[in-house]
C-alpha positions in Angstrom: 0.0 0.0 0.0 1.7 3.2 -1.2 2.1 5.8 2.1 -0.3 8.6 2.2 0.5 12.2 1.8 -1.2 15.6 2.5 -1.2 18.7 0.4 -2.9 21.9 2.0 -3.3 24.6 -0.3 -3.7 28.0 1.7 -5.2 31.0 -0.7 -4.7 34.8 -1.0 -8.2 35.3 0.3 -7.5 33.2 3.5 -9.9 29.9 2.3 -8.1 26.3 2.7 -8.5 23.2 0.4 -7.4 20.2 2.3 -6.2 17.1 -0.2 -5.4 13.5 0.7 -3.8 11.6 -2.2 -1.5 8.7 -2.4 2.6 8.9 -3.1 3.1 9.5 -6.9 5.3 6.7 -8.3 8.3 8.0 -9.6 12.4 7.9 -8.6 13.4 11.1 -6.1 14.8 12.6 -9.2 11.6 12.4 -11.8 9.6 13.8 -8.7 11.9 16.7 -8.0 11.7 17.2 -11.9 7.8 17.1 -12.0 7.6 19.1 -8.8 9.9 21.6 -9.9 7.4 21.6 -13.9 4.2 22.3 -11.2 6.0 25.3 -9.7 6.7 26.9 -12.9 3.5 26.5 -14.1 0.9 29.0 -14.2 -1.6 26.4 -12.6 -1.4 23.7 -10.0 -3.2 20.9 -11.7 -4.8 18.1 -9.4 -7.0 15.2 -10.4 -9.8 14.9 -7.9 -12.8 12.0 -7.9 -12.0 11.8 -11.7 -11.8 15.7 -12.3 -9.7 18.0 -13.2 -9.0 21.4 -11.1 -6.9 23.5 -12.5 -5.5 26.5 -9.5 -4.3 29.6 -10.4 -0.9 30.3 -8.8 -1.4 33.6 -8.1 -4.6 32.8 -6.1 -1.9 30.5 -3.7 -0.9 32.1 -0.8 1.6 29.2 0.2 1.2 25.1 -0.4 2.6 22.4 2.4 3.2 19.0 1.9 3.2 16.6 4.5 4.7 14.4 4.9 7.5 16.5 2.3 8.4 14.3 -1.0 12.1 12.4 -0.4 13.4 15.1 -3.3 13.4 18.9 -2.3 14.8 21.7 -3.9 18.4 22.0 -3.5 17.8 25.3 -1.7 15.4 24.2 0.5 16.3 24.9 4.7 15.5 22.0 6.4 14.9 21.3 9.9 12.6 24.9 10.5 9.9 24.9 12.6 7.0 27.3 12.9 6.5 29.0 16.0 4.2 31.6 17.5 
């Protein structure tokens, strides 16, 4: 059973969309190379129950994934935490 992962997509006008999907096959490197195609694109494209949603980025606020994919960005700082 592939591991689970969480993708919270936070907007400009403060709403939340809360998606549950499971791991995307793929080697660390073709996922840092598809990850890195979603962030230049103008939209985030998802499949959801069979559709298609197509988000504007400049709606997006910020995106978290959790657990994070095993391949970051290269100029990704690890280990932060959020605190109040």
């Amino acid at each position: 059973m592939k591991a689970i992962k969480h993708l919270y997509i936070y907007f400009q006008d403060g709403q939340r969309l809360a998606l549950r999907f499971p791991q995307q096959a793929g080697e660390p490197a073709q996922i840092a190379r598809l990850l890195r195609m979603q962030l230049e694109s103008p939209f985030i494209s998802i499949e959801v129950d069979g559709d298609l949603l197509l988000i504007p980025r400049d709606s997006i606020k910020y995106l978290q994934v959790c657990p994070a994919p095993p391949s970051i960005p290269e100029t990704t700082i690890t280990g932060a935490q959020i605190i109040d």
